[in-house]
N, C-alpha and C positions, 0 to 999 in steps of 0.2 A: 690772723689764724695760722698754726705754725699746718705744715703736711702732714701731718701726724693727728693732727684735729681735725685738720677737713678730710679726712682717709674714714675716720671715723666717722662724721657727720654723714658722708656718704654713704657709707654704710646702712646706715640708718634711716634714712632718707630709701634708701633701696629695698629693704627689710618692707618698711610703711607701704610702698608702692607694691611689692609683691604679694602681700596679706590679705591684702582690703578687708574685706568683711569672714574669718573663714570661720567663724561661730556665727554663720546667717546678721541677715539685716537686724538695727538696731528698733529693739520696740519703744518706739517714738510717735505723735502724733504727726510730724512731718513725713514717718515714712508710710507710716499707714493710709496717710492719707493719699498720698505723691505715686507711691511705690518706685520713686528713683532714689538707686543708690545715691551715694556721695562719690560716687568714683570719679576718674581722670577727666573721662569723656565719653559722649553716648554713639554709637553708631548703627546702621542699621535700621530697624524702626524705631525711630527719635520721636518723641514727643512734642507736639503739635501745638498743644495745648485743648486737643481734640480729641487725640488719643485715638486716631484714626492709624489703621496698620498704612504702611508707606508700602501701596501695591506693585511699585516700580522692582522694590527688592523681594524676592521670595524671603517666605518665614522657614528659617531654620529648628524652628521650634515648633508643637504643639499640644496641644490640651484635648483630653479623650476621656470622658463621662461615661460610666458602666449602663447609666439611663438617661434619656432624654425628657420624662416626667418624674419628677420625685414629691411625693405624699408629703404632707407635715409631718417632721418628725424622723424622717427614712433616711437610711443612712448608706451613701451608694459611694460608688471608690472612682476617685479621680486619677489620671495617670497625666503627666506632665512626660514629653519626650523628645529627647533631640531625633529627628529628622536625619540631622547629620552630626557626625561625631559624640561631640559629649556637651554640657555643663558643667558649673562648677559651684553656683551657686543663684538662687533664686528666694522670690517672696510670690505668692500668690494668696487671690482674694475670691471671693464669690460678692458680683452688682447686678445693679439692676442692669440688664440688658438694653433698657431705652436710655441710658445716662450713665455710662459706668463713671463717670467723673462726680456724680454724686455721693460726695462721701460720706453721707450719713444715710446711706442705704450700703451695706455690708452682710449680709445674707450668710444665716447657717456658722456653723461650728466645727470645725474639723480635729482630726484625731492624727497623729503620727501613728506609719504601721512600723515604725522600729527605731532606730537612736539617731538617722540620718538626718532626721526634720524634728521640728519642734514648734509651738505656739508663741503667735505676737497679735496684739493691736483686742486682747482680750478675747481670742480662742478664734476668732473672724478671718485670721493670716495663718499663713504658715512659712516656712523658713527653713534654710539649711541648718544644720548645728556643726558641721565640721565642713573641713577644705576635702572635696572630691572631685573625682572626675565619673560624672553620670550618666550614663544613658536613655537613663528615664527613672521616674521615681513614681511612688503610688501613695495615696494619702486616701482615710475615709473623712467623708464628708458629711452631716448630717442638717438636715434642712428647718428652718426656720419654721417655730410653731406658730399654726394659725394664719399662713402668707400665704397670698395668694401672688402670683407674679413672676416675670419672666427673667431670668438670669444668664450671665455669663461668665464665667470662671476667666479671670485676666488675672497676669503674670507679668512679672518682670524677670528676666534671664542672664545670668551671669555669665558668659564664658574667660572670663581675663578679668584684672582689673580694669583695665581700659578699655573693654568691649562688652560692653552690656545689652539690650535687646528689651525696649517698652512693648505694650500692644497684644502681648500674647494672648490669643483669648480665643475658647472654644466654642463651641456651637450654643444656639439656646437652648438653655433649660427652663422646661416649665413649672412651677410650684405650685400645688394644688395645696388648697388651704386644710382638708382635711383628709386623712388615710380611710381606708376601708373598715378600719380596726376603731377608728375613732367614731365613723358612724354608726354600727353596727353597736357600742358599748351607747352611744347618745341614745339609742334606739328603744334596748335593752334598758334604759336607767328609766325613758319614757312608760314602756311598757310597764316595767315594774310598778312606778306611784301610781296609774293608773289602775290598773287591777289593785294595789291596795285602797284607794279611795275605795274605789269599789267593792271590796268586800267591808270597808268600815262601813260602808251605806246598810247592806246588807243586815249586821249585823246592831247598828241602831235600832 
């Protein structure tokens, strides 16, 4: 390989290493499920295979829910925040709280509130769409219909290509299987065929 090739392959090679992901994680079932990047190397809270935060290190990161109980169907705003400095790039999910490593529990649907995030792993993730530097970010979030069950919103965090951050994960949320508005209309729909039997008797 003449200098002139390897100056270039360098190059590129450099390029690669400095990009990683900056249109967010790839919608794949290995990342949806995993939520580790593919990058250099993991530091900080590394993954266990437990998916326990590593309480030795403080978490640079954290995750802040508008409500602590959210109704079937309600749609409350998540805020993901650096602690200190910035991000630059993340995926986050909503699990069950007793097992976030179950991966076919994936809880609720969320919305980008502007062009900085976007949808993966079929509307259950969400993701960077450009290379930033973040202080915090906010997403709506809307809740699984008909669940009843305790969740927790876990993250994985991007600050570098080679410095990423497992384990992020907010306090529990609760999920009540039915809103206020859902019982009150079940109520209402009861009430209704009842007084109409009712007046068909009537009028037999």
């Amino acid at each position: 390989m003449t200098p002139s090739n390897f100056a270039v392959v360098f190059i590129l090679l450099l390029v690669v290493t400095v990009q990683g992901y900056p249109n967010g994680a790839p919608d794949n079932a290995e990342i949806c499920n995993t939520l580790k990047p593919k990058h250099y190397q993991i530091k900080g809270n590394t993954s266990s295979g437990l998916w326990e935060p590593n309480l030795s290190q403080p978490l640079n990161y954290s995750i802040h829910v508008s409500r602590m109980s959210v109704s079937s169907g309600q749609a409350v705003e998540v805020l993901l925040q650096a602690d200190q400095s910035y991000f630059e790039g993340f995926i986050l999910q909503a699990r069950s709280a007793s097992n976030t490593l179950d991966v076919s529990k994936r809880y609720g649907t969320f919305k980008p509130l502007d062009e900085d995030a976007k949808l993966i792993c079929s509307g259950a993730g969400i993701t960077h769409s450009k290379h930033y530097k973040w202080p915090n970010i906010t997403f709506s979030w809307t809740a699984s219909k008909d669940t009843q069950e305790k969740i927790k919103f876990i993250a994985t965090v991007v600050t570098g290509y080679k410095t990423y951050f497992m384990n992020v994960e907010s306090d529990v949320v609760e999920l009540s299987g039915s809103s206020t508005g859902d019982i009150l209309s079940s109520v209402n729909i009861l009430t209704f065929t009842v007084l109409q039997a009712f007046m068909l008797t009537i009028l037999m």
